[in-house]
N, C-alpha and C positions, 0 to 999 in steps of 0.2 A: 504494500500500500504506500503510495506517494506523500510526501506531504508538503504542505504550501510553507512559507516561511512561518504564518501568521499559527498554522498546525503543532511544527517545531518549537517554536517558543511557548506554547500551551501546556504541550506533552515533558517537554524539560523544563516547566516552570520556572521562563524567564524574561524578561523582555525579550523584544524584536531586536534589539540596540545590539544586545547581546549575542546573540545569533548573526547578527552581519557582523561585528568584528573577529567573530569567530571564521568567520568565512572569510575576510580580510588576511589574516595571517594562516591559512590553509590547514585548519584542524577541519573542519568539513567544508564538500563544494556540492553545488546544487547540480542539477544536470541540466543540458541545456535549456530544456521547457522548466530553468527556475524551480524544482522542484526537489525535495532533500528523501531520506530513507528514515524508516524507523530506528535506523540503529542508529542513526547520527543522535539523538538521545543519549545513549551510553556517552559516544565523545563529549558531548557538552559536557555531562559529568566529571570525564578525565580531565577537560582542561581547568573545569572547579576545581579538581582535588589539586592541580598544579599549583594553581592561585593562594589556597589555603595553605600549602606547602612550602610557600614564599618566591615560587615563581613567579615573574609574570608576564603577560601577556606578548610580551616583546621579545623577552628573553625566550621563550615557546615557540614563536613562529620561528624567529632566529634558529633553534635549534631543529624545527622540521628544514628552514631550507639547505642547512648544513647536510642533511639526512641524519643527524645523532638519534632522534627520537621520527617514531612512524606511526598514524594513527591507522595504517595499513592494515597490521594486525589487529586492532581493538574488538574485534566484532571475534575473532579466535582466539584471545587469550581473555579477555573479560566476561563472566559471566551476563549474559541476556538484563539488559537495561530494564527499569520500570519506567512506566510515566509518572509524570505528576499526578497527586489525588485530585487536589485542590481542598483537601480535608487535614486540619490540624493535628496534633495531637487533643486538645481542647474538644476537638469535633467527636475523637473517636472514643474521650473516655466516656464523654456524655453519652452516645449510643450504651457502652457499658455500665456506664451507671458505677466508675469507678472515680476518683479523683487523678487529674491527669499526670502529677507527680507520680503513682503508682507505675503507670506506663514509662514517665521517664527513667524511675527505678529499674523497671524491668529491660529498657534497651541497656541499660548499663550493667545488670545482672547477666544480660546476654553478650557481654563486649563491643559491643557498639556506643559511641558517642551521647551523650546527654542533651536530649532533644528538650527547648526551651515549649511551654505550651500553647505558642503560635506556629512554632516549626510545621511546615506543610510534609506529610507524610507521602511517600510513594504508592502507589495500590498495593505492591506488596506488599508492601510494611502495613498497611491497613488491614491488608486480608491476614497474613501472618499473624498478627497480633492478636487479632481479634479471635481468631482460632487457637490461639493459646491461650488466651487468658477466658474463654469459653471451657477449654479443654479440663485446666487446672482449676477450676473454680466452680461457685454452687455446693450445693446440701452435699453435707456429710464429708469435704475434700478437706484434707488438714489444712490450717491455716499456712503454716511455711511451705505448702508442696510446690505452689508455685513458683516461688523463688529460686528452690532448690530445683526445679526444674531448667528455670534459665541458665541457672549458674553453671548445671551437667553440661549440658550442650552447647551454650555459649564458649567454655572452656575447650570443651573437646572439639568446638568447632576452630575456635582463636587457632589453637597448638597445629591443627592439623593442616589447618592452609598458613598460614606463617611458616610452618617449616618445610612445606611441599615448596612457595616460592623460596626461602633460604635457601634450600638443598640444590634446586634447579641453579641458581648461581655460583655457589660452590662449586657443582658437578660441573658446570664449563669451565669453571679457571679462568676468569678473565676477571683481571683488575681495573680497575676505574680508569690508570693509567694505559694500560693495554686499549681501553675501549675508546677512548679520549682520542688515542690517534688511528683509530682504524678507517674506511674509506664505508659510506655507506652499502657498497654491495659486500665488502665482509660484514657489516652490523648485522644485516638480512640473513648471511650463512650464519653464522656464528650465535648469535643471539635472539633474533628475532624470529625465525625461523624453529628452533628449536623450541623457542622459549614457548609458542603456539600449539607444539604440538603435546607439550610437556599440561600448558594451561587447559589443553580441550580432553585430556587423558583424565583431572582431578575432577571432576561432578560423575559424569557416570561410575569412575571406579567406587566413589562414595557414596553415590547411592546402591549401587550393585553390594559395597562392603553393610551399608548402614542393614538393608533386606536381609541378608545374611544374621549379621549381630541378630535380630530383630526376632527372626526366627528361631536361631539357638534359646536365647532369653526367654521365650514364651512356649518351646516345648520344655526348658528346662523348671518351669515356674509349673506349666503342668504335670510335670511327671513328680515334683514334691508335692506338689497338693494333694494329687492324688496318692502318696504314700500316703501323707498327713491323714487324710480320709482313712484310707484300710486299720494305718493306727488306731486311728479314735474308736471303728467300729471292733478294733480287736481280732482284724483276718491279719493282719499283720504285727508282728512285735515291734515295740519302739524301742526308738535310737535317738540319739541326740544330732538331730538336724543341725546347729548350730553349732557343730565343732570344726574344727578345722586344724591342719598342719601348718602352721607359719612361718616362715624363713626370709633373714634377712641377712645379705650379703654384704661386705664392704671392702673397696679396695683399699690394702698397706700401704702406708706411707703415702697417700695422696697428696695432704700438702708438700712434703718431700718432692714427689713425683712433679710437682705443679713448678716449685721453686728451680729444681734442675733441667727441665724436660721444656717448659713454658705453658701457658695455660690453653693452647690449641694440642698439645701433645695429651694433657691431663683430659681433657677432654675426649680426645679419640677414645681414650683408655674406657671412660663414663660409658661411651654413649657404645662401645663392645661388647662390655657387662650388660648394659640391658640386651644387647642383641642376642646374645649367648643365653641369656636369663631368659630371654620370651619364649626363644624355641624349645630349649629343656623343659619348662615349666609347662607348656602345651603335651609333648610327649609324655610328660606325667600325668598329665590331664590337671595342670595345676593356671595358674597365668601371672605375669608382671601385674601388680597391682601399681607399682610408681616407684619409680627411679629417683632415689633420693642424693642428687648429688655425685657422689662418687662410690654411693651402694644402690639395692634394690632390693624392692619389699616384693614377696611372692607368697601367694597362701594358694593352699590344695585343700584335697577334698577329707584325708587322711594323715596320720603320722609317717606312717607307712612309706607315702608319695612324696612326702616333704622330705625323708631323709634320702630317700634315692636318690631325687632331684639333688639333694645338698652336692652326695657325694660326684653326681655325674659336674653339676657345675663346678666344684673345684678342680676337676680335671681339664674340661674343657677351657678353662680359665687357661691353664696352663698351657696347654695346644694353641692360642691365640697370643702366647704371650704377654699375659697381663700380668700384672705383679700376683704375688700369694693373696689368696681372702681367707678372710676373716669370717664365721657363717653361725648364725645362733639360731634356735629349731628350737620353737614349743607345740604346744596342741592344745587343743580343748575349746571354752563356746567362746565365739566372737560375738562381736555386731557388725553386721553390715550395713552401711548408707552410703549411698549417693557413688556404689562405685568401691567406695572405700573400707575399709575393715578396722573394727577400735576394738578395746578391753584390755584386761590384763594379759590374755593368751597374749595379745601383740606386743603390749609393751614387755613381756618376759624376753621375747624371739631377739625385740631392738637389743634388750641390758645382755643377752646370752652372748651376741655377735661384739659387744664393745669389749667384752675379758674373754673373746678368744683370740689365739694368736696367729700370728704368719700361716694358711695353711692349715688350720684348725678349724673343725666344724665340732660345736659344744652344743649338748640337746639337755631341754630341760627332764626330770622325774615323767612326766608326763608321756614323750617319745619315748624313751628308755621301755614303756609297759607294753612298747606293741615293735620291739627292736628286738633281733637277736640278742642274747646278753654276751657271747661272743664276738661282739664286733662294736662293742661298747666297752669304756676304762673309765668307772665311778671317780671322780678327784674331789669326792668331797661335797663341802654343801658351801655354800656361797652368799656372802651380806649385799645386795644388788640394791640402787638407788629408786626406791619407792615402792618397797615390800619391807614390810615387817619382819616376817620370818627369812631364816636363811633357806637358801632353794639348793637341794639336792641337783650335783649336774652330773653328766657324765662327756667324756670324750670320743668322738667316731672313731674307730677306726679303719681308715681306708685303705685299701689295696693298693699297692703301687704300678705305675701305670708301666705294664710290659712294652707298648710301641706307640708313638707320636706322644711321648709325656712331655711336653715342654721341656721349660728349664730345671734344673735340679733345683731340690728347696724346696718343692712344692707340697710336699708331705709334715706331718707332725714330728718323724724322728728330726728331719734335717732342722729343724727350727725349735727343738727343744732348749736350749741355752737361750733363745730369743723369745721366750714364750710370753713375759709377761712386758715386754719393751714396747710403751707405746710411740711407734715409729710418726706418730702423726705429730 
């Protein structure tokens, strides 16, 4: 569908004034019959965001006729423009019958911008919204479910395209300076080019991933229910749903590692422990729960899974060359929310990984009752920060790795003399 100038300025809620000088410096051109495209929408947007960004206007076309920047690609690397509502935020809370501050709360709960209550909203943003705050809201919905709704998906939205664009940058290697002096048909190979095909790969792969997740989540919600169920009615024996295997890993000497190596080296290190940590924890049927820095939190379904898990990831640590971990393993009921797992089981897992050493995986009493006792060394019971009583631990003992073991060191005999040395 075509549209007139007087269309475009409607649909991108903006003056006419605005749209010709955009067309003046070559961020959109009309076609001969005067006539522009739906998508030149989205541009208007880009060269807003330039503006806000402290470009302007001059220095923009400037850099389209250099060729540094192309609005060639915008229609394959930017996600599908909305138009203008011409409906506030003010407009849409009064339809809900909420106070329009809530709405602002909630773009912000979602990671987007703090919209003032004249802010004209996009249709999206109107239908979105309105279907969430429908969704999450009404008789009988916790008061906080909303929030914590936004905050899930706003977050896991932020992380997952920020670092899908981060990555894409990285993976080319090209420096500001590299890019500064290249000619515009390398920008187009190099950059532009790739950068499109990389930006039209992230929505479907995400929603094809979100369907998936989506699916797991709601047969696995059914298939506890209906245990729950057979419990209650007494066809089945009860178990304690709410237990679980916990393990937290951490890499030695990180700040060491940070101070000598540089913080792009300590890094790599971080971010191979989780990669290593995701796929082990999956084979267990366990998962990364969140990667804390220069460790990771993983919970399973069993003690069982947690210790195998432990012991496969201290090896594989070692096969990638990573420094020795550090690794503490409790069990028992959690809490689950939003994703995340709390209680004492957890906080046991985090105190068991800080006083073990180089190469050391320490389980609490708890694993110890569903572990070989052969493949376990009791040292004792232990005063931990924020437990009353002292806690019975015991030490793994691992098998040593016959072929592709890393480095040496990587076992409890080589770092006995280093056992209680906090390298950090």
């Amino acid at each position: 569908m075509d549209l007139t100038l007087d269309d475009l300025a409607l649909r991108a809620g903006v003056p006419v004034a605005r749209i010709e000088r955009l067309v003046e410096i070559g961020v959109i051109a009309p076609d001969a019959a005067g006539r522009f495209r739906p998508a030149d929408v989205q541009r208007v947007e880009i060269a807003g965001a330039y503006e806000r960004g402290g470009i302007s206007l001059d220095d923009l076309g400037g850099a389209l006729r250099e060729g540094r920047v192309s609005f060639a690609y915008s229609e394959r690397i930017y996600p599908e423009g909305s138009v203008a509502s011409g409906r506030t935020v003010a407009d849409v809370a009064g339809d809900l019958r909420i106070d329009p501050t809530t709405i602002a709360d909630l773009f912000v709960a979602l990671g987007l911008p703090f919209p003032e209550a004249d802010h004209e909203l996009r249709e999206a943003d109107v239908t979105a919204i309105t279907r969430f705050v429908t969704a999450w809201g009404g008789e009988g919905m916790a008061a906080d479910a909303r929030d914590r709704a936004a905050r899930l998906v706003g977050d896991a939205a932020r992380r997952a395209t920020e670092g899908w664009v981060n990555l894409f940058m990285e993976a080319i290697g090209l420096s500001i300076e590299e890019r500064a002096e290249m000619r515009a048909d390398e920008l187009r190979t190099r950059l532009f080019e790739p950068g499109a095909r990389v930006a039209e790969a992230f929505e479907p792969t995400m929603l094809w991933l979100l369907r998936r997740h989506m699916e797991h989540a709601l047969n696995a919600l059914n298939v506890e229910s209906m245990e729950r169920v057979l419990e209650h009615k007494g066809v089945r024996p009860t178990h304690a749903h709410d237990a679980r295997g916990v393990v937290f890993a951490d890499l030695t000497g990180y700040t060491r590692l940070t101070e000598e190596g540089g913080d792009a080296q300590a890094a790599r290190h971080a971010a191979t422990l989780a990669e290593v940590a995701t796929g082990l924890a999956a084979r267990h049927r366990g998962r990364l729960v969140k990667q804390l820095g220069d460790g990771v939190m993983l919970v399973f379904g069993d003690a069982g899974a947690a210790v195998a898990a432990s012991a496969d990831l201290m090896g594989r640590a070692g096969d990638r060359g990573l420094p020795p971990l550090h690794i503490g393993v409790s069990a028992g009921p959690v809490v689950e929310r939003d994703g995340d797992y709390f209680g004492r089981t957890v906080n046991l897992a985090a105190r068991l990984s800080g006083i073990a050493g180089p190469g050391e995986v320490i389980v609490s009493g708890s694993v110890a009752d569903d572990v070989d006792a052969d493949r376990l060394e009791a040292i004792g019971s232990r005063e931990l920060k924020g437990f009353e009583a002292r806690i019975p631990v015991y030490r793994l003992r691992l098998q040593p790795r016959r072929s592709g073991g890393g480095p040496e060191g990587h076992g409890p005999a080589a770092v006995e003399d280093a056992r209680r040395i906090d390298l950090d």
